[in-house]
N, C-alpha and C positions, 0 to 999 in steps of 0.2 A: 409899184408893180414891176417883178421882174420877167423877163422873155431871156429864153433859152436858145442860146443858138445852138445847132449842130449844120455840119454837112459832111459829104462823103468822102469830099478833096481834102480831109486832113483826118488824121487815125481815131478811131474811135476811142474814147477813154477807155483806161483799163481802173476804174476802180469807181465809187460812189461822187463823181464829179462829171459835169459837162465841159465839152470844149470850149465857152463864153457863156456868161448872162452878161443883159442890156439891159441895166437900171436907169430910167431915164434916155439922158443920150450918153451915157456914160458903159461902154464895155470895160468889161473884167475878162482877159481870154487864162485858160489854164494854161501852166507851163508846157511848152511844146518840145516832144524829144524827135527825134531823127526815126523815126516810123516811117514806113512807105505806106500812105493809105490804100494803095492797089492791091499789096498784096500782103501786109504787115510784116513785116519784115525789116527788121533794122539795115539801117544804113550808116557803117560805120568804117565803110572802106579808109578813110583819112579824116582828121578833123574838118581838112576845109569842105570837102563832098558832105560829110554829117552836121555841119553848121548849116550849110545850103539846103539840105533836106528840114532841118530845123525853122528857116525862115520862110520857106515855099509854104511848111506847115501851116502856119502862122497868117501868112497871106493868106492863105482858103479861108481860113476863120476869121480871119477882115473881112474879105469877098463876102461872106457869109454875111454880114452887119452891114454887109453895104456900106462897106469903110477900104480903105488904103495904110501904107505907112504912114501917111502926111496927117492923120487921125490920131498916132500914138501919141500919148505925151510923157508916157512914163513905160520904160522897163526896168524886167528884173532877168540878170543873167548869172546861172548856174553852172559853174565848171566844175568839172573835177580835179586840173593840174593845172596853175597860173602858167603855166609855160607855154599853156597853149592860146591865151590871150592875143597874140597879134594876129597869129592865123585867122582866132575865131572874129576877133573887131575889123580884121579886113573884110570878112563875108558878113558880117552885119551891118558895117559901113556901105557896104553898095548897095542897101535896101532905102538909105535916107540921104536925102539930103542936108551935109553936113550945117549949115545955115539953121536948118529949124527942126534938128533931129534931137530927138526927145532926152529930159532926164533919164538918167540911168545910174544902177549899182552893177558890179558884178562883185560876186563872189566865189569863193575856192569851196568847194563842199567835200565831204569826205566820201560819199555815193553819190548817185543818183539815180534815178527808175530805170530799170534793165540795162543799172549799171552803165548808161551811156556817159559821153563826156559832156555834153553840153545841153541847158535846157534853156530854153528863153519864157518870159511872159511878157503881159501888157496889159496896159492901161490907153483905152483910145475915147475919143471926144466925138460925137458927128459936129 
């Protein structure tokens, strides 16, 4: 049985997918871009502000599962230009604690949704 999360404090999908399903104790969140859920509105002033908008994302939709970072155990990070890799792992680094922060890939993609630079997803445990 799967349960659907949504809430308000992170952007509404733009297409035939939710923001999480919760199979078990196990969340699947959709890939999270730099949307402002207030007013939708990209945020894209610098990578570092657009990554940061990318993990606040991300948080709601934990919040949401009634989960944290310390839940993740697996991401997946979408860039569009490896050059912006330190910027972006510095503003993703302050969301975890390096000790027990989760696998992960990033990769270099040649788009991504509204053409932003950075998308994250996850994989979280209760």
């Amino acid at each position: 049985m799967k349960t659907i999360i949504t809430t308000t404090k992170a952007p509404a999908p733009i297409g035939p997918y939710n923001q999480a399903t919760l199979v078990g104790n196990t969340l699947y969140t959709s890939g999270q871009i730099a949307i402002n859920p207030e007013n939708g509105e990209l945020v894209l002033d610098n990578i570092t502000v657009e990554t940061k908008q990318v993990m606040e994302n991300l948080k709601a939709v934990l919040e949401a599962a009634d989960m944290t970072f310390e839940n993740i155990v697996k991401t997946s990070i979408f860039i569009s230009d490896m050059h912006n890799f330190g910027a972006i792992n510095e503003v993703y680094g302050s969301y975890f604690n390096e000790a027990t922060a989760p696998a992960r890939e990033t990769v270099e993609v040649a788009n991504l949704p509204k053409f932003v630079n950075v998308e994250v997803s996850a994989i979280a445990i209760k």
